[in-house]
Every structure is written in C-alpha cells, then in structure tokens.
C-alpha positions as CSV (number, residue, x, y, z in Angstrom):
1,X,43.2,-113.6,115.8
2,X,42.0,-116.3,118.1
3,X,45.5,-117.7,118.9
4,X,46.2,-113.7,120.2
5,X,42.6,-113.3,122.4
6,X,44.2,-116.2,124.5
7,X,47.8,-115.4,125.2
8,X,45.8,-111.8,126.1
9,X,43.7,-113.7,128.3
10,X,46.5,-116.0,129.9
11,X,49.0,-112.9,130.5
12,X,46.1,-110.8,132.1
13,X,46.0,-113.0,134.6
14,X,49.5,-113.8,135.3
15,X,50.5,-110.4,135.4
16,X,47.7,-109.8,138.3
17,X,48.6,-112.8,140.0
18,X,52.7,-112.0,140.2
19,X,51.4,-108.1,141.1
20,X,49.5,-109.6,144.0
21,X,52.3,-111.9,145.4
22,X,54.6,-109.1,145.5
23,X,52.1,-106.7,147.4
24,X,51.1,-109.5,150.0
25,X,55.2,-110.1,150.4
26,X,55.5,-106.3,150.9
27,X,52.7,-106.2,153.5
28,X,54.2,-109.5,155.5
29,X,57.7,-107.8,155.6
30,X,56.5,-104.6,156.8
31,X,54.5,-106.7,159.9
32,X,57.4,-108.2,160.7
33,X,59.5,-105.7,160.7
34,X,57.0,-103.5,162.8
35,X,56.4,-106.9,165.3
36,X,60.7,-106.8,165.5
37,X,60.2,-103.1,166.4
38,X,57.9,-103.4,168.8
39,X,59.1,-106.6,170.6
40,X,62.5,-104.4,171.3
41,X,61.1,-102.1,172.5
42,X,60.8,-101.7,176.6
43,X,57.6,-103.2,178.4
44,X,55.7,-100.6,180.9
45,X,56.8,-101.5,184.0
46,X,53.7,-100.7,185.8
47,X,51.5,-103.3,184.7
48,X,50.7,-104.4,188.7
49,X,47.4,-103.7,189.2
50,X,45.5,-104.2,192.1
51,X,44.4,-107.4,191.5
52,X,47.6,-109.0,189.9
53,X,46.8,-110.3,186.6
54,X,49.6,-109.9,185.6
55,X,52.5,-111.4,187.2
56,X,56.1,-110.1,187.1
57,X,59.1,-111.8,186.2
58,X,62.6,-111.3,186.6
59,X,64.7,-111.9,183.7
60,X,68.4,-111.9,186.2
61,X,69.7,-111.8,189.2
62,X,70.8,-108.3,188.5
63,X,67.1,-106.9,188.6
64,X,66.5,-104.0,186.1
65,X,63.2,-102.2,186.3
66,X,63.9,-102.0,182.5
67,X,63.7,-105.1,181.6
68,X,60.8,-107.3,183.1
69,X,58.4,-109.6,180.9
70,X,54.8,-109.9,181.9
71,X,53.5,-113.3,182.1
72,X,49.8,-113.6,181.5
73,X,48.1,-116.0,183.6
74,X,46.1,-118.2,181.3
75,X,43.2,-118.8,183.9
76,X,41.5,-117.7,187.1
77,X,43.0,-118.9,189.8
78,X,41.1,-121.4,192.0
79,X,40.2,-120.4,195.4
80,X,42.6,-123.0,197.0
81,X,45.2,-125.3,195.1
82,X,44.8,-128.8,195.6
83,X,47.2,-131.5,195.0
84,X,46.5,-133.6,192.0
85,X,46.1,-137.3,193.2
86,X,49.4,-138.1,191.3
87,X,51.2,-135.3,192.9
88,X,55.2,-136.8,193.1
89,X,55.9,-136.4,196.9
90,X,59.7,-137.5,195.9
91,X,59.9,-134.6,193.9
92,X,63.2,-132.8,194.5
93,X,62.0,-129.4,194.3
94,X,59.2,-130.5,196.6
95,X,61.3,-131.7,199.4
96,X,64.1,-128.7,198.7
97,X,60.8,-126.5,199.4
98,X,59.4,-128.9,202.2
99,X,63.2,-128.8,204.0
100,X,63.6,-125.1,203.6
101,X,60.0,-122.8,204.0
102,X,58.2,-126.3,206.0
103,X,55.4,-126.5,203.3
104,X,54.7,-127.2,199.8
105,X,56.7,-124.0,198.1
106,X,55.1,-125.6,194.5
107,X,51.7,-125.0,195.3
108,X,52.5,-121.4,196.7
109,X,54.2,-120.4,193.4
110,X,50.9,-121.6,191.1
111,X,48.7,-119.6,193.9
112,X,50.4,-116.6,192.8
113,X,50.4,-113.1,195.4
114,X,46.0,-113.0,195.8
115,X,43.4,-115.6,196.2
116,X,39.7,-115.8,197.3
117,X,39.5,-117.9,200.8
118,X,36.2,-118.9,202.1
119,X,34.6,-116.9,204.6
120,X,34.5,-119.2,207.7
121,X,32.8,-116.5,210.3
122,X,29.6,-117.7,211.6
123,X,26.2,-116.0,209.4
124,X,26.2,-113.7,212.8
125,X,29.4,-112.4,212.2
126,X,28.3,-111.5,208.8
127,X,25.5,-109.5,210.1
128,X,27.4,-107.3,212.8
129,X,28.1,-103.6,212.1
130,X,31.1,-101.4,213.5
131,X,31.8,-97.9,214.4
132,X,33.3,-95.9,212.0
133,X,35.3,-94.4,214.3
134,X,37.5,-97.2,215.5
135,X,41.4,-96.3,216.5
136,X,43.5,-97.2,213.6
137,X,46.1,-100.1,213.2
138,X,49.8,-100.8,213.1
139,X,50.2,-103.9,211.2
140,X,54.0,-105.1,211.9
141,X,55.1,-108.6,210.0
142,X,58.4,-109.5,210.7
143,X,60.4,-112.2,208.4
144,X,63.2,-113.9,208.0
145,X,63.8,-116.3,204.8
146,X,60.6,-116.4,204.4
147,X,58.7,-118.0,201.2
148,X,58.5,-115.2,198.3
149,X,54.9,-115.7,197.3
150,X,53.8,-116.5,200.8
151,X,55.3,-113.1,202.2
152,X,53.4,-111.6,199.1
153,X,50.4,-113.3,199.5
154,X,50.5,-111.9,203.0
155,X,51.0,-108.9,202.3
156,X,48.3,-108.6,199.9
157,X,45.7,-110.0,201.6
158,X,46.2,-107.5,204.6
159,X,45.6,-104.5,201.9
160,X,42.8,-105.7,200.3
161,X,40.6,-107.1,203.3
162,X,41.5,-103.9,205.4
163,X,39.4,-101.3,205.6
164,X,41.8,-98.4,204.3
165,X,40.2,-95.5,206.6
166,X,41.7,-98.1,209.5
167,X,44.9,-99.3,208.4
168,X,47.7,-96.5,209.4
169,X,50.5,-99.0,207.9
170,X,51.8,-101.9,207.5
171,X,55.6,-102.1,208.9
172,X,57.3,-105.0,207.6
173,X,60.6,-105.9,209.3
174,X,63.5,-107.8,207.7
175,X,65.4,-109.9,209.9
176,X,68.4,-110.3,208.5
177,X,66.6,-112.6,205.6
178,X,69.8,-114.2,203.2
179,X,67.4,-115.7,199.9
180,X,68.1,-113.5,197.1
181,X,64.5,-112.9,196.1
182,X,63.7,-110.8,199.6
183,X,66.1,-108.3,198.5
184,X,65.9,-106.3,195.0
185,X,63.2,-108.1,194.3
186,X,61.0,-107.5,197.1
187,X,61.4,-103.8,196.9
188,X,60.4,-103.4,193.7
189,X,57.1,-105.1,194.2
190,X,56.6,-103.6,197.5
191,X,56.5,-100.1,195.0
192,X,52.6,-101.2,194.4
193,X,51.9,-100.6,198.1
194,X,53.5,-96.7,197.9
195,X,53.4,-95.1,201.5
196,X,51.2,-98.2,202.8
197,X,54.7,-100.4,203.9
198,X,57.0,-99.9,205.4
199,X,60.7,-102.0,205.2
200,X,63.0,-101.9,208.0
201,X,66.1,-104.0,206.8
202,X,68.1,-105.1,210.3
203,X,71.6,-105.0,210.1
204,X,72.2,-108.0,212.2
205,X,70.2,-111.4,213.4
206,X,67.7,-110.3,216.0
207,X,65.4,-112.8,216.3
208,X,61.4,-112.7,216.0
209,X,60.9,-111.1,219.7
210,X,63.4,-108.1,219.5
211,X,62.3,-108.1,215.4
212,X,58.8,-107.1,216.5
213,X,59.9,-104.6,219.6
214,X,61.8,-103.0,216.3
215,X,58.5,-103.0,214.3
216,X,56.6,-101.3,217.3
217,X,59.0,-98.4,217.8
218,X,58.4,-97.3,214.6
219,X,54.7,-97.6,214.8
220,X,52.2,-94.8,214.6
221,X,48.8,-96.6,214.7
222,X,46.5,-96.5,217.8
223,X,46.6,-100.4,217.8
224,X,49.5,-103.2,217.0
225,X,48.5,-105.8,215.2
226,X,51.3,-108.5,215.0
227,X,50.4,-111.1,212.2
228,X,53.1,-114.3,211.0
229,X,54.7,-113.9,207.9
230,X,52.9,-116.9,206.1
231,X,49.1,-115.7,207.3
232,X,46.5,-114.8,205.1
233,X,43.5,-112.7,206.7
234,X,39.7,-113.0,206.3
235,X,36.9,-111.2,205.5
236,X,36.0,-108.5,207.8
237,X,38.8,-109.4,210.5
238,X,40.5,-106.3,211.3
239,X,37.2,-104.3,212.2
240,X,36.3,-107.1,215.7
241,X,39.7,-106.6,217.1
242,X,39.6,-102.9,216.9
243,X,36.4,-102.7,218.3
244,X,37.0,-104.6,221.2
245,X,39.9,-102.5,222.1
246,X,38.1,-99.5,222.0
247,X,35.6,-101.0,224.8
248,X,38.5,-101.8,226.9
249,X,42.3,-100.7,226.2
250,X,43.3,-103.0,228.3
251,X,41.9,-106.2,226.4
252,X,44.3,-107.9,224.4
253,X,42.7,-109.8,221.5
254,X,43.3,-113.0,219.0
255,X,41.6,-113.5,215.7
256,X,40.4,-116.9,215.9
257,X,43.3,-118.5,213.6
258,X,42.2,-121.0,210.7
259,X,44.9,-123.7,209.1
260,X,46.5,-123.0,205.7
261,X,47.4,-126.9,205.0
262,X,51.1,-127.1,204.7
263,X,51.0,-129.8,201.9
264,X,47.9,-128.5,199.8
265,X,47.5,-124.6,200.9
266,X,43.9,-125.5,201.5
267,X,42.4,-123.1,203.8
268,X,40.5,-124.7,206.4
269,X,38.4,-123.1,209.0
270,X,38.6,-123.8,212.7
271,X,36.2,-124.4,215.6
272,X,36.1,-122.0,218.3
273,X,39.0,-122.8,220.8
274,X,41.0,-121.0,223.2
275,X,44.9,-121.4,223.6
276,X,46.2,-123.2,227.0
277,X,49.3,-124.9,228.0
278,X,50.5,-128.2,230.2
279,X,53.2,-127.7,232.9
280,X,56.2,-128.7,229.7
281,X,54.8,-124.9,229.0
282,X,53.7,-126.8,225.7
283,X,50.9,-125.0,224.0
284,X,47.7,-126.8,223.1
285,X,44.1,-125.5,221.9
286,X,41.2,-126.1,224.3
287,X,37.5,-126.8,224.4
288,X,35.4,-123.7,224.9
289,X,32.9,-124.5,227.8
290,X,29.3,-124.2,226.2
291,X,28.1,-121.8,228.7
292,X,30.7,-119.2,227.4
293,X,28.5,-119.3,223.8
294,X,25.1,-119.1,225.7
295,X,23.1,-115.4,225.3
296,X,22.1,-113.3,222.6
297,X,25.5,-113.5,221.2
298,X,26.0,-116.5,220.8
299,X,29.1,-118.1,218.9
300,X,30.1,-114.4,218.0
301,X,31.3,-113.5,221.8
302,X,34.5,-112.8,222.7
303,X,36.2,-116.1,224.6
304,X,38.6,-115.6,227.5
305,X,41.6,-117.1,227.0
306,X,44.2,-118.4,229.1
307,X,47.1,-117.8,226.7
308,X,47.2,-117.0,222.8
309,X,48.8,-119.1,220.3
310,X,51.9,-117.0,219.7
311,X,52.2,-114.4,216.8
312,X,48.5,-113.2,215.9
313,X,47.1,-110.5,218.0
314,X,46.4,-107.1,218.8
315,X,47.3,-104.6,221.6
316,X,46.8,-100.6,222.1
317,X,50.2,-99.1,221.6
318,X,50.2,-97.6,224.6
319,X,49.4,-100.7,226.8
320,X,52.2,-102.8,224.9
321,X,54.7,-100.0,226.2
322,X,52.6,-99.7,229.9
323,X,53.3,-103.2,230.6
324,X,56.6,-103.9,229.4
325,X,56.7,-105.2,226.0
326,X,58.3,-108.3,225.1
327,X,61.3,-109.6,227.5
328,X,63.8,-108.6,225.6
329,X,66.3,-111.1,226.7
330,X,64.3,-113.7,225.5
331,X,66.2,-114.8,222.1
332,X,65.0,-115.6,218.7
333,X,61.5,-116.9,219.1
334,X,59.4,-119.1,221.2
335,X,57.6,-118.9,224.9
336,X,57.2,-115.4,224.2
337,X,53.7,-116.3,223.8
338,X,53.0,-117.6,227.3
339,X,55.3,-114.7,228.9
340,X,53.1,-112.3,227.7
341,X,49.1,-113.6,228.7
342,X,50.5,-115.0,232.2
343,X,51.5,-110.8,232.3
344,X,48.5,-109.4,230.9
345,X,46.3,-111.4,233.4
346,X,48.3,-111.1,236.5
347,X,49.1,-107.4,236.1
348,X,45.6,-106.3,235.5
349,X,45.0,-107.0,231.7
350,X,42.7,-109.1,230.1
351,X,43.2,-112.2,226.8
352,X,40.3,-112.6,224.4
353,X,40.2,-114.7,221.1
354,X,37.3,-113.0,218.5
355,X,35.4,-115.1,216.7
356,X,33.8,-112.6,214.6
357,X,38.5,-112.3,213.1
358,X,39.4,-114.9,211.5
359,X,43.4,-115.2,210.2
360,X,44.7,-118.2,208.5
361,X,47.7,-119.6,208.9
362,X,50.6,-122.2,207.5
363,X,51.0,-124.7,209.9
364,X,54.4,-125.4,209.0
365,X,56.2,-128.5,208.7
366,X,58.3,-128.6,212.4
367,X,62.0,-128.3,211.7
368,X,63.7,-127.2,215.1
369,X,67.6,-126.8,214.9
370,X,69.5,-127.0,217.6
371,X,69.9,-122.9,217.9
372,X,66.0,-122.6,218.0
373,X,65.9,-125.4,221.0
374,X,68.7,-123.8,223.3
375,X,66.5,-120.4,222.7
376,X,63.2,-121.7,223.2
377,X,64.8,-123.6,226.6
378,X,66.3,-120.3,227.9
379,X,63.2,-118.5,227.2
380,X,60.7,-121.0,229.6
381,X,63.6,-120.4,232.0
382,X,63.3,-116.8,232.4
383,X,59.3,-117.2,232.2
384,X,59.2,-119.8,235.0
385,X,61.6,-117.8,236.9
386,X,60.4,-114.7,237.1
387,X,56.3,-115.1,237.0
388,X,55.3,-119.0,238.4
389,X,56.2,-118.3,242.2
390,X,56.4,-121.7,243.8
391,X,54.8,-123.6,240.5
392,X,58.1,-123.4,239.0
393,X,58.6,-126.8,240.4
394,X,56.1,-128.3,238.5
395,X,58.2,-127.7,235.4
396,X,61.5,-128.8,236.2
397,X,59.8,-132.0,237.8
398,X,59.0,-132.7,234.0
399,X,62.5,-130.8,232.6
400,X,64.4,-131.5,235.6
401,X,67.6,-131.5,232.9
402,X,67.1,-127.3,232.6
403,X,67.1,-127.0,236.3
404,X,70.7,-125.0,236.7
405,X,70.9,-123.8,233.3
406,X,71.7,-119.8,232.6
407,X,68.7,-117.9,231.6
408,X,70.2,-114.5,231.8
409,X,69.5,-111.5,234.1
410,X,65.8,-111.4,235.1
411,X,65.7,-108.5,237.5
412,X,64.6,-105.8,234.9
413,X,61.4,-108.0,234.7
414,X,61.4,-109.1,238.3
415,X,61.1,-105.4,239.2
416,X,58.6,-104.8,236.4
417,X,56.2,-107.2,238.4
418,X,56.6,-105.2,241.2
419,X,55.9,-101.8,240.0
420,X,52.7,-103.2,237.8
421,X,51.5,-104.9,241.3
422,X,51.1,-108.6,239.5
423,X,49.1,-110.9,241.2
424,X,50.5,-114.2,242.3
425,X,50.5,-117.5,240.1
426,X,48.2,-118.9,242.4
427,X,45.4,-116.2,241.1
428,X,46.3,-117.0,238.1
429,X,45.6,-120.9,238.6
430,X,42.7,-120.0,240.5
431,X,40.9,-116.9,238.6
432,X,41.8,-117.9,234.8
433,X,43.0,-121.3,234.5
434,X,41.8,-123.5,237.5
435,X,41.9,-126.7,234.3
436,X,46.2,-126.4,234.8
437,X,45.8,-127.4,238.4
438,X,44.2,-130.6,237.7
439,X,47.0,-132.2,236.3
440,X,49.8,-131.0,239.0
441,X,50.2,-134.6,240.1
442,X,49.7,-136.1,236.5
C-alpha cells in the first residue's frame, strides 16, 4: 500500500510538470511565429512627425516607399554637437566630408534634420510685438551638392520658427545637384512639407545668381527672402524683416547672421556689425559706430549698412523686379553681393541689417576651384565697370592683372543706371561709406 501512495505521488507530479513544458513550448512557438509575422510585414511609411523622432532610412539606392526601417533615436539630441576631445581629425570620412561640403559632415549626420539653437537676440528683441498684418514671404533656397542633413536641417528650421500665417512658401531650387541622396531621396522627405515647398529641378548648371532669378519668377509672396542652403534660422526672425519692409518698400534688409562652426556645428552668436568692403572688392564686417545704438531703441535698431554679406536677405517682390534683379551675366556665384547694395543705394533704395533676425550660418571651410575664381574675377569686372565711375582705378591699381580681361556685354545694366537715375560713386563714397575713402592711397 505504502510503496503505491508514492509512485501516485511521484507520477502526479511528473505528469504536471511534462503537461506544463509542452504548454509553455506551444505558447513560445506561437510568439514567434506571430513576431515572424509581424516583422514581414510592411512599416507605415508615415512615421515623420513634426518633430522628427523618428528618423528614416533607406534600405537601397533604388528607394521604395515600401520598404523603409525607422530608426529610433535613443536620446534627445543636444542643442549643439560638440567634438569630443579625442575627436580623430585624420579620420577619412572626416576629411572626405571636410574636402567635399567644407565642414564636419559627421557631426551633421548625429544632429539629425531639427535642433534647439540658443536665442542670441538681445532681452529687447524678446519683448517687441508685430503687426499681424505683415506682407507674406517667399523663402527661395537654392543648392547645389549640398550636405543632406544640412539642406534638411534648413529646411526645417525655416518651417518651424515661421510664423505659418506669414510664410506663402518655400521655393527650393536644384541646381543641377549630382549626389545621389538630393534626388529620390529628397523628394520623398520633402512629402512632410505637402504644398509648403516647392522643387524646381534645373535642367542644366546655372549658377547661384541665375538659380535665385529662377526661384523669384516663380514666387508669389509679397516679400523674397533669399536664405544659403546650410543656414539655420532663429527665434522670431522672419517677423523684423517683414516689418521693416512694410515701413518702407524700398528698404532692403539682413538678418544679423550668427556662425554655425564648420568643425563643431556650434552655433555661436554674433555682435552687431555691418558688412563693408576694401577696394580688392573683398568683403569684411565692420564696427557699428555707438551713436547708431543710442535712443530708446537701443541695440534693437535697424543699422545702415554699406553692403550685405551675400545670400541672407529680404526684398519686396516688386522692388527686386523695379530695380533690375541680379545681373544676369554675372556667372555662378560671387560679387553679386556688392553689385546689388552699391544699386540699391545709388538708385534710391536703402541697406539695413536687423538685429531683432538672427540667421545662423556654416562658415564653410574655403575651397575655391579655379571655375569659381575666373567667375568671381569676371563678376568684380562687370561691377567696377559699370557702377564705380572713375574709382574703377582704385581696383585695378590693386588687380592690375584683370585690367583687359572680358567681362561680357554691360550695356543692358549700363542703361539700367540710366533709366533708375543712379547717383554717382562719388555719393556713394560720400553719403554711405565715407570709411572706403580713407584708404584710397593705402
């Protein structure tokens, strides 16, 4: 009797133990055969939200909105991305990204499209309140090859810090651009931004100065705004330019332009400066004379401004196409700047940086080819020629080399001067930069 209570009491046991193993082996083969399931089946493509926390990655070169992963970012992303002190500045994929954007392409990737800058406007900038019925804005970028995540970053940083009610559009113009990821690609993430962009793809090499006279003709906004492709804006930095132009349609105005670190993308604010120029028609920033800060306003009042830097500012449509655009047989990029103030001051206009914008921006890493120089050369040349009167001297005594080189046909431009009724070089000297005749003999 006893010997048969205990093979009971051992096989009760046993029987409930194999039972259970084969229930818990059932349940782990259905998970995984629900988890194969499921991990076959197609992601949502539409996991961009507006803030980007989720980033999406391309599993080809053939790009199928069918098959994407999402990569989850593990952690919020710092507000700037600083080197680590045993950063490898031999790094081959460093210097390949040094040699071909002109900054640190490693950094840009970890920053992702989005990233909190500081605010560097003055606590009286904070404070200042606009008109809700300011004329709305055009904002063109143009590009070409330009860094993916930069473009991005751009992009995004435009739509978030704009104030929707004043952005008409942002008209993004593709010159010619030959890197993979600004085609396919960049169309499918521009999807997030749905009848905000749009993409003008040109069918041959135009160059940044005929690329933006593209981007303008197919603008409907009461105001261009022409930003770099490698800027990110600041708080509150459309509304001051807008503003301003309303006053006065015939003020031209510059955010005041913070660095974006090539090396680290550290955002760094700048002082208030204005933009100038030596007789090499070099640009340079300037002091701004303390007087122009004195009054109620303080260090939130519009500067006058000899020239602007180049790519950052903003002009009513209609007084872009009054006084004659860009030159358009100026080539590829550079001088265009200076062109354009020495025209909006001598033909009746006026050149203001605004304190109150601020727009940061890649100094990039200086990598002039020889096609860039020749343009930029033949570019002074048709500026010298056709708006510093006797002055022109001044600049081939210090490029003597570029005196009887071609420059083109200036008498489009040379009659443009006429019919706006310019004012001599001389006013110009005398009325808005008196500082450039100092150093005539220097």
């Amino acid at each position: 009797m006893r010997k048969g209570i205990i093979r009971y009491l051992f096989c009760v046991p046993l029987t409930f133990g194999i039972w259970a193993a084969l229930f818990l082996i059932n349940i782990h083969h259905n998970d995984v055969s629900n988890w194969q399931k499921r991990s076959q089946e197609p992601i949502s493509a539409w996991l961009l939200e507006q803030n980007l926390k989720q980033q999406i990655i391309y599993e080809s070169e053939q790009i199928s909105k069918r098959r994407v992963t999402v990569k989850h970012e593990p952690e919020k992303l710092r507000p700037f991305a600083m080197l680590d002190k045993d950063f490898n500045y031999k790094d081959p994929e460093f210097l390949d990204g040094l040699s071909k954007y002109g900054f640190n392409t490693i950094i840009s990737r970890r920053v992702g499209f989005e990233r909190d800058v500081p605010d560097t406007r003055h606590k009286m900038c904070r404070q200042k309140r606009y008109s809700v019925r300011l004329p709305s804005a055009s904002v063109i970028i143009c590009f070409h090859n330009e860094e993916f995540n930069t473009l991005l970053r751009t992009l995004y940083s435009v739509v978030n810090l704009s104030p929707h009610n004043f952005l008409e559009e942002i008209i993004l113009v593709d010159d010619m651009s030959e890197f993979d990821d600004l085609k396919e690609k960049l169309e499918y993430h521009l999807e997030v931004f749905r009848g905000k962009i749009k993409l003008i793809r040109n069918k041959e090499r135009e160059g940044l100065i005929r690329a933006r006279l593209i981007g303008a003709s197919r603008a409907s906004g009461d105001v261009l705004v022409f930003l770099d492709s490698h800027c990110e804006v600041n708080r509150g930095w459309l509304e001051p330019l807008l503003s301003a132009i309303a006053k006065d349609p015939k003020m031209v105005v510059c955010p005041l332009i913070d660095t974006i670190d090539e090396a680290t993308l550290e955002y760094k604010p700048s002082p208030v400066v204005r933009g100038a120029f030596d007789w090499n028609l070099q640009f340079k920033w300037d002091n701004v004379f303390s007087y122009e800060m004195d009054g109620p306003d303080g260090p939130t009042k519009p500067i006058r401004s000899p020239v602007m830097a180049g790519g950052i500012f903003a002009i009513y449509r209609h007084y872009f196409n009054e006084i004659g655009q860009y030159d358009k047989g100026m080539d590829l990029w550079g001088g265009e700047n200076l062109e354009l103030s020495l025209r909006i001051w001598m033909c009746g206009g006026q050149l203001f940086i605004i304190p109150c914008s601020r727009v940061g921006h890649i100094s990039k890493k200086d990598n002039k080819n020889q096609e860039i120089l020749k343009a930029v050369a033949r570019n002074y040349l048709r500026l010298v020629h056709v708006w510093l009167d006797e002055y022109k001297e001044q600049f081939f005594l210090r490029r003597p080399g570029l005196k009887f080189t071609a420059y083109g046909n200036i008498s489009e431009r040379v009659e443009l001067r006429k019919r706006l009724g310019c004012k001599s070089f001389q006013w110009y000297l005398d009325t808005v930069f008196p500082e450039l005749e100092a150093s005539v003999d220097s």
